[in-house]
N, CA, C and O atoms as a DFTB+ gen file, in Angstrom:
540 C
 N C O
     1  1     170.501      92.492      34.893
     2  2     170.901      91.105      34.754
     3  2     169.657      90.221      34.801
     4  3     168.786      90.524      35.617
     5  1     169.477      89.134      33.993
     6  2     168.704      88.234      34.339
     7  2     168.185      87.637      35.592
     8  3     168.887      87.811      36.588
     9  1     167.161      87.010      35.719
    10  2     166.670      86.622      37.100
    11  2     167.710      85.319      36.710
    12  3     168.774      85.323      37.330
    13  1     167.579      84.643      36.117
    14  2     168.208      82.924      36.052
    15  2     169.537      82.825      35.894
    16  3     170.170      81.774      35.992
    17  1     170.131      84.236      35.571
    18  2     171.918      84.595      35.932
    19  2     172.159      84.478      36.923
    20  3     172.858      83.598      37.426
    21  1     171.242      85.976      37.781
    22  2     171.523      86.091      39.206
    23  2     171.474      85.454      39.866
    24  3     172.287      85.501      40.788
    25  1     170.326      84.285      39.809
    26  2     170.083      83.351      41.019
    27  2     171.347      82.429      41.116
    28  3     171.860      82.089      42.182
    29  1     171.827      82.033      39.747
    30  2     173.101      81.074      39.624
    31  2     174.106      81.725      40.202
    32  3     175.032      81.121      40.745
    33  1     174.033      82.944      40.149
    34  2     175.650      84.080      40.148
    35  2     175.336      84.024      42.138
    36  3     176.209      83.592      42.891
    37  1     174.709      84.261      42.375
    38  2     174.437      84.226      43.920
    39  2     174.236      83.273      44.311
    40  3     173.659      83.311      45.398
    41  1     174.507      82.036      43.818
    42  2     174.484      80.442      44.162
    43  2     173.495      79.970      44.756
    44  3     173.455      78.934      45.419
    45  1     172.510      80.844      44.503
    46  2     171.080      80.253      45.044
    47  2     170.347      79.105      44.905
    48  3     169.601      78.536      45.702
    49  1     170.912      78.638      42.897
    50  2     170.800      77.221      42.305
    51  2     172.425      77.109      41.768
    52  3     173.295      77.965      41.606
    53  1     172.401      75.860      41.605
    54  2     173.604      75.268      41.324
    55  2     173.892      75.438      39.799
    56  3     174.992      75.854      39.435
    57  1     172.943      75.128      38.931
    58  2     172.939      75.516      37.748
    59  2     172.059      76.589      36.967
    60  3     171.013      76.738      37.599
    61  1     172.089      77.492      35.691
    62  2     171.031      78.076      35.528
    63  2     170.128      77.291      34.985
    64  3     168.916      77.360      35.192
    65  1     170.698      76.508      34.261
    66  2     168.955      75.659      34.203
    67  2     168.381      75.090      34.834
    68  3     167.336      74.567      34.446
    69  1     168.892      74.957      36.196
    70  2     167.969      74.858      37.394
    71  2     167.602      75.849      37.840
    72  3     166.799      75.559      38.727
    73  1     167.725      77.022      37.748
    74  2     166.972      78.407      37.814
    75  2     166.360      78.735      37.573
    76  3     165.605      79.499      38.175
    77  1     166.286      78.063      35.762
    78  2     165.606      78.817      34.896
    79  2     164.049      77.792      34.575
    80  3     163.003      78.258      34.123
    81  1     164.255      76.537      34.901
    82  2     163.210      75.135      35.181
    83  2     162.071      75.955      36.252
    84  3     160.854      76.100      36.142
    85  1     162.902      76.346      37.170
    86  2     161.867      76.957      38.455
    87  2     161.346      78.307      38.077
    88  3     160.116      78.356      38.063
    89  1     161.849      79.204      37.826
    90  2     161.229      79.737      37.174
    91  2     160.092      79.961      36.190
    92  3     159.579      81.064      36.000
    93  1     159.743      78.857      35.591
    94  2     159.089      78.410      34.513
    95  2     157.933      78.172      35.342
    96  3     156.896      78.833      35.301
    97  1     158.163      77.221      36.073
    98  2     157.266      76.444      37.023
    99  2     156.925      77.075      38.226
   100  3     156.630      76.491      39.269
   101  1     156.976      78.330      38.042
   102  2     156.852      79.507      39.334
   103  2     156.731      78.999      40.287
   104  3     155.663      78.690      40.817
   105  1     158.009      78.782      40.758
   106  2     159.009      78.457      42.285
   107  2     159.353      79.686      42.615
   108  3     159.229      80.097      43.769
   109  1     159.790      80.359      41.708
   110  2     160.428      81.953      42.312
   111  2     159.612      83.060      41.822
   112  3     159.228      83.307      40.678
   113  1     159.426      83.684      42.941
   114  2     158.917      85.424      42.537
   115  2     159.446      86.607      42.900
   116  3     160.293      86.675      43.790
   117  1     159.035      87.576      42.298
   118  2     160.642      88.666      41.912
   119  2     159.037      90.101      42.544
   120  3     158.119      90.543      41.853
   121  1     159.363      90.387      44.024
   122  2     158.658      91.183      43.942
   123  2     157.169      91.291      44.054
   124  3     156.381      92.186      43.751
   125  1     156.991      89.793      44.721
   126  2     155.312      88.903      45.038
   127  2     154.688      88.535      43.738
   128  3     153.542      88.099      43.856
   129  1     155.271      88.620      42.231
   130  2     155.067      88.377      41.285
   131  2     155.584      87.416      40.869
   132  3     156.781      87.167      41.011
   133  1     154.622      86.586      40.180
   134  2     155.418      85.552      39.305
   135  2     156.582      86.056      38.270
   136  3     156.397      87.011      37.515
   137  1     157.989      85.194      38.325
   138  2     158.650      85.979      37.454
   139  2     159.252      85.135      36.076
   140  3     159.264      83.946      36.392
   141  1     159.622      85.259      35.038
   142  2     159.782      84.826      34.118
   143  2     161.687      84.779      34.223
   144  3     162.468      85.482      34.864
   145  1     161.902      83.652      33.307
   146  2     163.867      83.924      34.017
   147  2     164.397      84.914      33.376
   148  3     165.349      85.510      33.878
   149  1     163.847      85.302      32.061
   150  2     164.623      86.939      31.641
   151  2     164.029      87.868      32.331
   152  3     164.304      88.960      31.834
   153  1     163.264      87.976      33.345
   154  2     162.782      89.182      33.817
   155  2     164.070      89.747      34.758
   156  3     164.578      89.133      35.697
   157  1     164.511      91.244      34.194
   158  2     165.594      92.192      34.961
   159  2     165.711      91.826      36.436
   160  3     164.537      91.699      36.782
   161  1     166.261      91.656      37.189
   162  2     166.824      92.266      38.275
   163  2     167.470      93.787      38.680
   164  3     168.149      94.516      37.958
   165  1     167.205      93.924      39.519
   166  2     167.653      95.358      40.074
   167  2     168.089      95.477      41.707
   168  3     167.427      94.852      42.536
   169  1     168.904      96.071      42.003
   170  2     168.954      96.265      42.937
   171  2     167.892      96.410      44.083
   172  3     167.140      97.342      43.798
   173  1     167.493      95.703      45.522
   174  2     166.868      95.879      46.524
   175  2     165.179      95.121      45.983
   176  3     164.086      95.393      46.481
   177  1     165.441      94.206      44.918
   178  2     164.271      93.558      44.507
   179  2     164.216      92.637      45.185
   180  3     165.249      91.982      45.321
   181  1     162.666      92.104      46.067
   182  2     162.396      90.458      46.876
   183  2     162.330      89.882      46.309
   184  3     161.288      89.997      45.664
   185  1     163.262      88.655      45.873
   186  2     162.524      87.255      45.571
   187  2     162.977      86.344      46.445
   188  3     163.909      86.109      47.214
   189  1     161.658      85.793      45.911
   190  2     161.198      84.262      46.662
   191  2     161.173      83.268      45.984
   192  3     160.549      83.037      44.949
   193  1     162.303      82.262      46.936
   194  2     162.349      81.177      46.029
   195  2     161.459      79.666      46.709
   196  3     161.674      79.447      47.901
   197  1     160.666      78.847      46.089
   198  2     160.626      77.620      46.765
   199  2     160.979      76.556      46.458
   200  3     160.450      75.897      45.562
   201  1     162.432      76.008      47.500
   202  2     163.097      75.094      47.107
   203  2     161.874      73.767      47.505
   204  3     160.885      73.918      48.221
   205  1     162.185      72.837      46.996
   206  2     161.328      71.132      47.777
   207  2     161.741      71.141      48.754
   208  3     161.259      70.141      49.286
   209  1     162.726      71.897      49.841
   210  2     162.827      71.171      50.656
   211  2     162.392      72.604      52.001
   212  3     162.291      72.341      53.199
   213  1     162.199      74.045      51.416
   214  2     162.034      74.540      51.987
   215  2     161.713      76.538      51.414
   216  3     162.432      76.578      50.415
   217  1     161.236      77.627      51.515
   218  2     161.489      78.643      50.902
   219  2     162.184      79.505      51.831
   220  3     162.283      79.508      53.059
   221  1     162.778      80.458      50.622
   222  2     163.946      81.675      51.249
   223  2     163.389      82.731      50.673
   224  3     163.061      82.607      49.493
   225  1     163.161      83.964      51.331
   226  2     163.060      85.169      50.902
   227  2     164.629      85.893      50.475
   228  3     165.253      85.571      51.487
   229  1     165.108      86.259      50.063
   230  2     165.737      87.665      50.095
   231  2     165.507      88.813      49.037
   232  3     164.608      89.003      48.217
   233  1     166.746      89.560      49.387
   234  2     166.670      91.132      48.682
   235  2     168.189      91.376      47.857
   236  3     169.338      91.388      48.298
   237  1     167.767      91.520      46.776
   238  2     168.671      92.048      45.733
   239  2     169.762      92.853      46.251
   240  3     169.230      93.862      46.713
   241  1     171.384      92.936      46.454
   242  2     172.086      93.910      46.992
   243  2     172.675      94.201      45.422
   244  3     172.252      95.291      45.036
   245  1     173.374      93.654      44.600
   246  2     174.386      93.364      43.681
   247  2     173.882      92.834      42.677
   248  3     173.398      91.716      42.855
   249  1     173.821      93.385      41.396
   250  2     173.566      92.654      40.171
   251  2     174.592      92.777      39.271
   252  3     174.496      92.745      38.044
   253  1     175.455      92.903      39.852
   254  2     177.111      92.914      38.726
   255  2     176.994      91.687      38.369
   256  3     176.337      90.730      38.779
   257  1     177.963      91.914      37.287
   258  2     177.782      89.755      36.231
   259  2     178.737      89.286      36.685
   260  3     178.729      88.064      36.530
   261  1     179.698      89.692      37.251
   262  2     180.714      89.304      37.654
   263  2     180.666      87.960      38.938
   264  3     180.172      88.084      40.059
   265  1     181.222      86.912      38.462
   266  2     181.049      85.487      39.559
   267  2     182.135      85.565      40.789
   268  3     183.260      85.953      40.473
   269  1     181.961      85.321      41.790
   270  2     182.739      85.029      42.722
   271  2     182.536      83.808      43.698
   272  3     181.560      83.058      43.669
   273  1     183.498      83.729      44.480
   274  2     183.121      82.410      45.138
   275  2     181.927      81.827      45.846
   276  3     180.973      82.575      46.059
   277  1     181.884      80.709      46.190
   278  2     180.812      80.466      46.783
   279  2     180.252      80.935      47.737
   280  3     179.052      81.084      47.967
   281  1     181.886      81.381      48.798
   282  2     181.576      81.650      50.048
   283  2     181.131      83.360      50.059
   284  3     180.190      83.811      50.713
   285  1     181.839      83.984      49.376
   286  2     181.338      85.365      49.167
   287  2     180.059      85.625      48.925
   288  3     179.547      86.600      49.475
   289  1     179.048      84.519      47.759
   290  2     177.898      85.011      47.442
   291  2     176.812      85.666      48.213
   292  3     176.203      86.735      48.175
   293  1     176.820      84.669      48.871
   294  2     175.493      85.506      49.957
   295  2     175.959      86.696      50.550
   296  3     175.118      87.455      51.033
   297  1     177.451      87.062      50.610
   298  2     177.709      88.363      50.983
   299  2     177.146      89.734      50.319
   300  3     176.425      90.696      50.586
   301  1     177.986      89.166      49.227
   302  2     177.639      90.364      48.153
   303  2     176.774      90.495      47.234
   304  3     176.685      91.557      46.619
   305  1     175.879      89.310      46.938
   306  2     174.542      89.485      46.337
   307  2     173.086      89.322      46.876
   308  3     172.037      89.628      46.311
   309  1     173.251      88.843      47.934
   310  2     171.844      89.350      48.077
   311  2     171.835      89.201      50.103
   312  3     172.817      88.889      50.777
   313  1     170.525      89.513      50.606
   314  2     170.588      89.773      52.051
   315  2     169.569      88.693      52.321
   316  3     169.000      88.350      51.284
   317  1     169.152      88.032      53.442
   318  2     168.580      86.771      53.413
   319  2     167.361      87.954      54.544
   320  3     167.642      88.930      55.241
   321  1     166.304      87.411      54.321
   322  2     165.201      88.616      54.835
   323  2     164.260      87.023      55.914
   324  3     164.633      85.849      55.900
   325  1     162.852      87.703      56.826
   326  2     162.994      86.762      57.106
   327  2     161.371      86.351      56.570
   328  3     160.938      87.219      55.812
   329  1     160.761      85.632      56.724
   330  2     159.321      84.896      56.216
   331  2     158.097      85.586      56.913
   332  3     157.927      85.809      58.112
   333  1     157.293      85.864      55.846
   334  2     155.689      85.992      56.312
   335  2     155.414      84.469      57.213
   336  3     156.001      83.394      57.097
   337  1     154.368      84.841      58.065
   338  2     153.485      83.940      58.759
   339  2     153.049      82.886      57.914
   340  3     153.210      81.722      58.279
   341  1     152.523      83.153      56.844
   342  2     152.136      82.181      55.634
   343  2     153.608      81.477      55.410
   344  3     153.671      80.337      55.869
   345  1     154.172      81.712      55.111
   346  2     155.520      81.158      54.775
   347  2     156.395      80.299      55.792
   348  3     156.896      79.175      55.789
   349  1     156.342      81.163      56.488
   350  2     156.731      79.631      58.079
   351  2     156.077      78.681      58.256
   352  3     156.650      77.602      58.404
   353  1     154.926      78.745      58.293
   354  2     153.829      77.551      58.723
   355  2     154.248      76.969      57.449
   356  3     154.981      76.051      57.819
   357  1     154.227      76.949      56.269
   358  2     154.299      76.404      54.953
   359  2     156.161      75.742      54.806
   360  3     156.565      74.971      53.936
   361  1     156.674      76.123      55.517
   362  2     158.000      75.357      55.815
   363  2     157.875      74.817      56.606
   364  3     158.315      73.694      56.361
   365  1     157.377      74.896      57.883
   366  2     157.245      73.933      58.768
   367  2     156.336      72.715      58.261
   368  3     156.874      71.618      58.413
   369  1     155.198      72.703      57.750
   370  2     154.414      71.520      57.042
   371  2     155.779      70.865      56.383
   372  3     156.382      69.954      56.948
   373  1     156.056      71.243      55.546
   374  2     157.455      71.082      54.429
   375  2     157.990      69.948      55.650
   376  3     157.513      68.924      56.138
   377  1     158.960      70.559      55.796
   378  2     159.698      69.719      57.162
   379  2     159.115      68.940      58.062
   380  3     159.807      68.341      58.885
   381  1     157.606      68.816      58.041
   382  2     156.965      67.820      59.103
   383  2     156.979      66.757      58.179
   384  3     157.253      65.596      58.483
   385  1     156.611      67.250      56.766
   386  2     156.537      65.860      55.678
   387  2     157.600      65.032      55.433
   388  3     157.588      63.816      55.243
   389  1     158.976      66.177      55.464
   390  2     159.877      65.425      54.970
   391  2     160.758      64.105      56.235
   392  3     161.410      63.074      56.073
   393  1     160.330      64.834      57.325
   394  2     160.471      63.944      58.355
   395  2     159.685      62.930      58.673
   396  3     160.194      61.904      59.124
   397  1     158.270      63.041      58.490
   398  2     157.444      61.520      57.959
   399  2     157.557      60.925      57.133
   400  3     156.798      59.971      57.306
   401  1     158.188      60.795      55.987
   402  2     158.398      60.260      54.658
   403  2     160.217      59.941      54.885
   404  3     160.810      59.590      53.864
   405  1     160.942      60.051      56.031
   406  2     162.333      59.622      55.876
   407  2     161.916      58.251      56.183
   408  3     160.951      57.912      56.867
   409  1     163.011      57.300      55.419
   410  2     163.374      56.063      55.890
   411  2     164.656      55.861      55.219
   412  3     165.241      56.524      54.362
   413  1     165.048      54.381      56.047
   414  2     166.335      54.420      55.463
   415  2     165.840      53.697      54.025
   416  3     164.702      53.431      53.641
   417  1     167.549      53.421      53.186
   418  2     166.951      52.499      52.190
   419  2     166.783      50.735      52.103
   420  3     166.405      49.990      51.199
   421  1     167.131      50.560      53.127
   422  2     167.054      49.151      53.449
   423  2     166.017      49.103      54.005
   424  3     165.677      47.927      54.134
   425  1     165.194      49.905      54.483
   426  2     163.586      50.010      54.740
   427  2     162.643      49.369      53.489
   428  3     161.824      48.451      53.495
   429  1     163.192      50.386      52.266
   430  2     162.791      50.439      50.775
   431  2     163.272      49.494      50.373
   432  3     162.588      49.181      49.398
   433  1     164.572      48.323      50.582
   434  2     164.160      47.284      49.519
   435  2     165.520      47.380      48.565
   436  3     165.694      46.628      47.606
   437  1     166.683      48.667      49.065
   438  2     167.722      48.794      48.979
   439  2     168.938      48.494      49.482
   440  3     168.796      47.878      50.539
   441  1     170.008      48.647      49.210
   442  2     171.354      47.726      49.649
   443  2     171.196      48.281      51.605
   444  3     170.560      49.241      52.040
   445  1     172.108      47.160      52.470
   446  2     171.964      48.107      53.869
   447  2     172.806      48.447      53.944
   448  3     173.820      47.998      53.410
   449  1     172.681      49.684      54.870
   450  2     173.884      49.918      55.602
   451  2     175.131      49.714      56.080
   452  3     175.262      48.491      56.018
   453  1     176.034      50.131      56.479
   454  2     176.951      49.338      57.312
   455  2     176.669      48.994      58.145
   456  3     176.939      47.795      58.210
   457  1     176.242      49.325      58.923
   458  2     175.298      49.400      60.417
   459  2     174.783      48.013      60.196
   460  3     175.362      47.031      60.659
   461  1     173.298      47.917      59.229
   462  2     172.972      46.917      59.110
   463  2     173.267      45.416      58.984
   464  3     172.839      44.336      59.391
   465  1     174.627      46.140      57.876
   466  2     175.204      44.332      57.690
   467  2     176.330      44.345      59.579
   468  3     176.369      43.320      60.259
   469  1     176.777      45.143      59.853
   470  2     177.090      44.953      60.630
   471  2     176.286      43.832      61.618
   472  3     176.696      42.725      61.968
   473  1     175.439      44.270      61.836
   474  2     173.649      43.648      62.874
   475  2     174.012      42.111      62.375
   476  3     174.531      41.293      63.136
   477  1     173.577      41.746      60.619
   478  2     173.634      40.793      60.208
   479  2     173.970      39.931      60.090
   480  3     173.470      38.839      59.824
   481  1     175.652      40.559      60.421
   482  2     177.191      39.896      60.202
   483  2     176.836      38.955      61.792
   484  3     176.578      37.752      61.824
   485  1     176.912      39.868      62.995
   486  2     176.677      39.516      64.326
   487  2     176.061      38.092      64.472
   488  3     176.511      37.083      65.017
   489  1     174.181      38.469      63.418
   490  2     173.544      37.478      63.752
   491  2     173.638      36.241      62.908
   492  3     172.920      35.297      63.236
   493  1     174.564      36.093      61.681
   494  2     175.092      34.504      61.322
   495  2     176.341      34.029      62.068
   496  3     176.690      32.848      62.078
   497  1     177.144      35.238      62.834
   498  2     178.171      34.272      63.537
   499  2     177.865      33.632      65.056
   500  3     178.576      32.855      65.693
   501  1     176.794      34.112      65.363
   502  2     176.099      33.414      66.601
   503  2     176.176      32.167      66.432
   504  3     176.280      31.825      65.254
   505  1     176.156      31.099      67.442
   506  2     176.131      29.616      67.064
   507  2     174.010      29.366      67.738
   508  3     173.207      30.015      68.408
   509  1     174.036      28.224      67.091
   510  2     172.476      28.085      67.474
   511  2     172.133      27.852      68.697
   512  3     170.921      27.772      68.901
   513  1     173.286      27.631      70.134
   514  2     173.024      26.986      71.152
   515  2     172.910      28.665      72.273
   516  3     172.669      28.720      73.479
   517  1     173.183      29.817      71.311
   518  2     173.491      31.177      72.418
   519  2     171.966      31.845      71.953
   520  3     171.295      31.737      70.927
   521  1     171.781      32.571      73.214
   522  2     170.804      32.970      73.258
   523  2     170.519      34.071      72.084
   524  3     171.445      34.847      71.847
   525  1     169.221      34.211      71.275
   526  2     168.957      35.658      70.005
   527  2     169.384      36.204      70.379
   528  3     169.723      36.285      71.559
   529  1     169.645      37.116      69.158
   530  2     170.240      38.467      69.269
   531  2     169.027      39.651      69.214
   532  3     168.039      39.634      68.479
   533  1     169.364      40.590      70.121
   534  2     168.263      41.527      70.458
   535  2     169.045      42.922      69.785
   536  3     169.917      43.375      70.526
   537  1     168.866      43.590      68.603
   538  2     169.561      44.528      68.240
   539  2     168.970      45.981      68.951
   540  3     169.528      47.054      68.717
């Protein structure tokens, strides 16, 4: 079976041409090799995928074409293995970034929150004679 089947068929990506994009752009390797999205699969093969938000190793169990549910996939197609030393530290950076770079979007200049207008709502029904509002 294809690498950019399987990865879809094991719900690893949501679509194959989001499989098959990363692939291209060697996000995934089949075996510590860069892999191409028609490159075979086989049974008990590593790949590695790197999502933006983090990488997963596993191992090939199932390359039947056959689709099943979501919740089954990770059962029956592949085994989730766990990370080289290189690879943890390199998710953890991942996740230190993505947690320095959160804000909300009313930070950015976007609609607020509920929360926010909530705050907002508070501070025009105040009358001018009560003490600020300290959120």
């Amino acid at each position: 079976m294809r690498l950019d089947k399987w990865l879809k068929t094991g719900c690893l990506f949501k679509k194959r041409s989001a499989a098959k994009e990363a692939c291209e752009k060697g996000r995934v390797t089949l075996n510590e090799k860069p892999a191409d999205p028609d490159r075979p699969v086989k049974d008990g093969d590593v790949i590695t995928i790197r999502y933006r938000h983090g990488i997963k190793r596993v191992q090939a169990l199932d390359t039947s074409k056959k689709s099943v549910s979501a919740k089954l996939a990770p059962v029956l197609f592949y085994k989730e293995l766990p990370l080289t030393p290189e690879e943890e530290a390199e998710n953890q950076r991942i996740q230190t970034l993505r947690l320095a770079t959160r804000s909300t979007k009313y930070e950015q200049g976007g609609r607020p929150t509920k929360k926010d207008r909530r705050k907002i709502m508070k501070i025009k029904r105040q009358s001018p004679f009560s003490p600020p509002f300290t959120p």
